[in-house]
N, C-alpha and C positions, 0 to 999 in steps of 0.2 A: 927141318925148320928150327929145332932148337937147338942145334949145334950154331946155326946162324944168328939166332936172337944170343948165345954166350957169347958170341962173336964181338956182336953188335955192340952188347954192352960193356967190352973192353974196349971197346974204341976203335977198331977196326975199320976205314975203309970198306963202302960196298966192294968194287974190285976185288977186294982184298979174300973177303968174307966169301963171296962168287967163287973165285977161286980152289979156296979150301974146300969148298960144298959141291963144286962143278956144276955151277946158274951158271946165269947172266945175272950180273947186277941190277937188271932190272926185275927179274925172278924173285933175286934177295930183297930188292926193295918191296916188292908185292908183298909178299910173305912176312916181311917186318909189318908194312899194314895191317894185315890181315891179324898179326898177332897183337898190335897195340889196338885196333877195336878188338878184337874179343874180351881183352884184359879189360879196357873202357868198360864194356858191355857187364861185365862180372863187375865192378868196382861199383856202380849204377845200382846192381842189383843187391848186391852186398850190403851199401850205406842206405838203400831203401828203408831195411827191415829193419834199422834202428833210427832213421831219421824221423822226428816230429816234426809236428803242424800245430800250430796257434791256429784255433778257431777265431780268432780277431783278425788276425793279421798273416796269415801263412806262414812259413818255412820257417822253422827253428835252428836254425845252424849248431850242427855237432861240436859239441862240446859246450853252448850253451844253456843256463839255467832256463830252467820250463816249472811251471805246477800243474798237478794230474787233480782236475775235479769230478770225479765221476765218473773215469775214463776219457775226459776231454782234456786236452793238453793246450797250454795257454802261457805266452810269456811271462813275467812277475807285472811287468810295465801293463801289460794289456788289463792282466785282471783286472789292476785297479782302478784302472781306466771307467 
């Protein structure tokens, strides 16, 4: 599978990729699935443990300003709200 995913991301043709690996292109195409959720799945996981939450208003987007009151995390906009 990861000789297929380096495949893949030169640009390769399934066919192509099938070929060098001995699938079916539709094997290589499973397997690319299979690897772009798991990556998903990790990427999810990954931005969880640093993403914030405004107790006003939810979801803080990474890379956006927050203030921490007491361990509570809250937009600038919210607080002063």
């Amino acid at each position: 599978m990861d000789i297929a995913r380096r495949l893949h991301e030169q640009g390769l043709p399934l066919e192509a990729i099938a070929a060098e690996v001995r699938a079916t292109p539709e094997e290589v195409q499973d397997w690319l699935r299979e690897l772009k959720s798991a990556e998903d799945e990790m990427t999810e996981i990954y931005e969880e443990q640093f993403r914030k939450h405004c107790a006003k208003c939810g979801d803080i987007p990474t890379g956006s300003s927050y203030i921490d009151e007491g361990g509570i995390t809250y937009h600038p906009e919210c607080l002063r709200k």
